[in-house]
N, C-alpha and C positions, 0 to 999 in steps of 0.2 A: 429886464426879465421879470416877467411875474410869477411871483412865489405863490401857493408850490407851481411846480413846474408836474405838470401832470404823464407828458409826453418825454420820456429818458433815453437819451442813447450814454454809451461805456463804452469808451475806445480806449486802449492798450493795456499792459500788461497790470492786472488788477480791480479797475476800474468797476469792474460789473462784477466782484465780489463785493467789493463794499457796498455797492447799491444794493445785492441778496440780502446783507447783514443788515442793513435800516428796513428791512421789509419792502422794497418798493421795487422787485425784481417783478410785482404785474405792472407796472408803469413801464417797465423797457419794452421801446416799441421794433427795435431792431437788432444783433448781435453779430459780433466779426465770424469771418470764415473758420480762422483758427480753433474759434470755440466748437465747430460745428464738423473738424475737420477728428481733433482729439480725441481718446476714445475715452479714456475718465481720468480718476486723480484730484479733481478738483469739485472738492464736495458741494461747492456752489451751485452748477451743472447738477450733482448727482443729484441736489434738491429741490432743482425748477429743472428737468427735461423739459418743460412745454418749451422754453428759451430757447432749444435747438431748432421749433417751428418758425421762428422770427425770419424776416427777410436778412439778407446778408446787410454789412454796412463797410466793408472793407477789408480785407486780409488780414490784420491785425497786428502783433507784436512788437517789439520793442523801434524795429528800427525803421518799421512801416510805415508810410507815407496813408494820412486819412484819405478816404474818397470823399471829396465832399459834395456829388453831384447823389451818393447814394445816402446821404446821410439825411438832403434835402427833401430825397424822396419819400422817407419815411415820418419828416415832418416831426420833429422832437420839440420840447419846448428850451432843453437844456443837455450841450454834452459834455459830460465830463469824461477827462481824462488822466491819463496816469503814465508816466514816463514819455512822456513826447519831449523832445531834446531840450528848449527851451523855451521862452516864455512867447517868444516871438513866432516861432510856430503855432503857439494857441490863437495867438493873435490874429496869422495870416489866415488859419482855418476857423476863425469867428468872420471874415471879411470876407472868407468866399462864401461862406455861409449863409451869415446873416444870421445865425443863430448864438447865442451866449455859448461861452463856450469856459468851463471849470476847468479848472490845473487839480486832481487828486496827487498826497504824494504818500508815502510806506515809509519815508525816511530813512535814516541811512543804516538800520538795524532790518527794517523790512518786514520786524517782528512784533514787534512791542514799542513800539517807538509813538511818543510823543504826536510825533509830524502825522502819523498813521489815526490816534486818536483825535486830532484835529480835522482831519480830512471827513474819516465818519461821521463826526458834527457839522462839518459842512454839508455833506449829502442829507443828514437828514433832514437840516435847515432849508435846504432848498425843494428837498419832495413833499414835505410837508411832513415827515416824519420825524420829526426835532427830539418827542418819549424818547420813541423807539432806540434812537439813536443814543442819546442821552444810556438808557440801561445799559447800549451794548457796548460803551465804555465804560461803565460801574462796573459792568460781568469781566471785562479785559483786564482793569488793572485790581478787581476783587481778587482772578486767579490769578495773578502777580505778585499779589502783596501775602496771600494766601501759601503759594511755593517759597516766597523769604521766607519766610516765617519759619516754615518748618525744618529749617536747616541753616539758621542765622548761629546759632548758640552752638554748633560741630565744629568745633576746633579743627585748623586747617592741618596738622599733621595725623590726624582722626578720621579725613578725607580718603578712597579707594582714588589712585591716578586712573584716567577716563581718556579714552582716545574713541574720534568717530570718524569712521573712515566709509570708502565707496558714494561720497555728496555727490549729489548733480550740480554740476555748474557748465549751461549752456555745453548739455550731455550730459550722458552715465559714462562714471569713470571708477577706476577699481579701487583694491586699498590704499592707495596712496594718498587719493583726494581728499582732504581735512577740514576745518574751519576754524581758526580762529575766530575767540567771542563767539562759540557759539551759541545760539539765543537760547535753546533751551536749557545746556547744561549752566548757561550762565545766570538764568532765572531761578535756578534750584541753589545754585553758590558751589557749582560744583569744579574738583579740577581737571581741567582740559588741557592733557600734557600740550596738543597743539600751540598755547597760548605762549609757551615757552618760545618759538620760532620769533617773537616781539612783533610778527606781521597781525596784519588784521582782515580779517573775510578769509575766501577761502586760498588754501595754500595745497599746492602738490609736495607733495616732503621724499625725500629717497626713500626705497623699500628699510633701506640699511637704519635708518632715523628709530623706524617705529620699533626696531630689533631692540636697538641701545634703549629708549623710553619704557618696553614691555610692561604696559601700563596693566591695571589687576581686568579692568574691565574695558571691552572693545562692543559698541558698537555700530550697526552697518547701516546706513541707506538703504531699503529694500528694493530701490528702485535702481541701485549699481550691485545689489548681492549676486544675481548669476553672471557681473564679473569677475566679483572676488569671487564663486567659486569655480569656474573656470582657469583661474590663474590657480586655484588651489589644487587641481587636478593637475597643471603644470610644475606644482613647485610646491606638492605637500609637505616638505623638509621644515621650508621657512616658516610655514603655520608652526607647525611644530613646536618650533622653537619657543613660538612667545606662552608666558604663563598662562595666559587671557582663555587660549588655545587651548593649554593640558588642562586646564581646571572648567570647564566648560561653559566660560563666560564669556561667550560672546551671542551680541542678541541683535536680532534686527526691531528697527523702528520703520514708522509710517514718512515716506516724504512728502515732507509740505513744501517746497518750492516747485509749484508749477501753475505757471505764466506770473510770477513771482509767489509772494507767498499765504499760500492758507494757514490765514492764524489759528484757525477752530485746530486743523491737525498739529500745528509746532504746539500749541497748549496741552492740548493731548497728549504730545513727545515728552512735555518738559513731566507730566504726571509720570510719566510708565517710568519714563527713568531716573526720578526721583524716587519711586520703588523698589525699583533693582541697585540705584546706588545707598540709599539709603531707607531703607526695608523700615528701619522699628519707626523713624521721622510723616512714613506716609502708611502704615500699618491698616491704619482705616479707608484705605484710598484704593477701590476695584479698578485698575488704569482703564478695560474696560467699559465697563458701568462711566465710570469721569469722559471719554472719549463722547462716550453718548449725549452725556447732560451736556457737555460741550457744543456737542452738532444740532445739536433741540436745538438751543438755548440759542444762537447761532443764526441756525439756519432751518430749523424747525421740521427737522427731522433727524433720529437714530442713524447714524453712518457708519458707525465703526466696524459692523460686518460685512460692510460694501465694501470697503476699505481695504479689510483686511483677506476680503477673497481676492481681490485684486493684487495687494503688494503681499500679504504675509501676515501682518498683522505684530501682535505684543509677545515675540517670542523668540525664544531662545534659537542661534543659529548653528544648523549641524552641517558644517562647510563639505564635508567629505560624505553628505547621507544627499 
């Protein structure tokens, strides 16, 4: 393979976000259906539309089979990819190919992970954008080590309990759906009664669970809120009941799992509610305005009002309004 590789194709779930973040989203010479199919969410897209001109390179997604006669035809120098089952499938689609063919992976966090800051080094090693790359994991674990920080020295009985309910997981699903570990409350060092369940990723829990937990603050996936409030219109009683509910602290966030996950928006998430859970900890911190500098910095352009027309945005959620 000769580096750089001038000519980019990005097959599966991810793949051609991390190529956006090293800057080398004008070198992708083709883009799956799926991207072309979605309607936004995914601020990668929101920041190269010309990437929706690209010729198709295959249907796309997790458990899709590459085309490899369209992949040929666009003539790439290098494809990487990102959840294809295993190594031997890169392998057999490098053979029909003929073309190098990269394994990207998110890790098993999805969010912050290691294996995710590896991957982005790789990419930008191979397009020839190594800086690039190189910053865009300084900016990664800068706001990482930036959210410890501000909330390492909060004694754990000092802590609001935090429940996050309405997640997407392959679907919108209402309040039940949780996560364990979740990345952003877990970046801030916050507590996620979820974590109590001892499972990890996401979990469905009985309605009856989150009654007993009645954590001080709930919040929601924007992208499952009109099912919590459609179930809310069925069963205003059970709102009722929890604290979260009477005291008017329940808020929606932006979701970042789609076609796995946008880290520019879970960094985002992990700002805004680092705010709302610990107010005097991030006092200086517009969750807004940080949203932006995020999406610049990123992907070099202000997102957050795109965003936030689309799902909601950084606000407080009125279930019955």
């Amino acid at each position: 393979m000769s580096v750089p590789a001038e000519r980019v194709a990005a097959i599966g779930p991810g793949a051609l976000r991390l190529v956006c973040y090293c800057g080398a989203a004008g070198q992708v010479v083709g883009i799956e259906n799926m991207e072309k199919q979605w309607s936004t969410g995914r601020p990668y897209i929101m920041a190269h539309p010309e990437l929706l001109e690209l010729p198709v390179i295959g249907q796309g997604g997790a458990d899709s089979s590459p085309d490899p006669e369209k992949l040929i035809d666009v003539d790439p120098d290098v494809i990487f990819v990102a959840y294809l089952a295993d190594a031997a499938k890169a392998d057999e689609l490098q053979r029909q190919t003929g073309i190098p063919v990269v394994v990207l992976s998110y890790g098993k966090l999805g969010t912050f992970d290691e294996e995710l800051l590896e991957s982005i080094q790789l990419v930008g090693e191979i397009t020839g954008n190594r800086e690039r790359a190189e910053k865009v994991v300084d900016f990664i674990e800068g706001c990482q080590d930036d959210l410890r920080a501000r909330t390492e020295n909060i004694p754990a009985d000092g802590k609001p309990r935090v429940y996050v309910g309405g997640i997407g997981f392959k679907g919108t699903h209402g309040i039940e759906s949780t996560q364990a570990g979740f990345p952003p409350l877990t970046a801030i060092g916050a507590v996620n009664v979820a974590d109590e369940t001892g499972q990890k990723g996401s979990v469905m829990i009985d309605k009856e669970k989150l009654l007993a937990w009645d954590p001080d603050i709930i919040f929601i996936d924007e992208g499952g809120l009109a099912m919590v409030k459609e179930d809310y219109g069925k069963n205003p009683g059970y709102y009722q009941t929890l604290r979260a509910f009477r005291e008017g602290r329940i808020y929606g966030y932006l979701p970042y799992n789609y076609y796995t996950t946008n880290v520019d928006t879970a960094l985002a998430d992990a700002y805004y509610m680092g705010k709302v859970i610990f107010p005097s900890a991030f006092e200086d911190v517009s969750p807004e305005e940080k949203a932006d500098e995020i999406y610049e910095f990123l992907l070099g352009r202000p997102l957050y009002e795109d965003m936030a027309r689309e799902f909601g945005g950084f606000v407080p959620v009125r279930l019955g309004g």
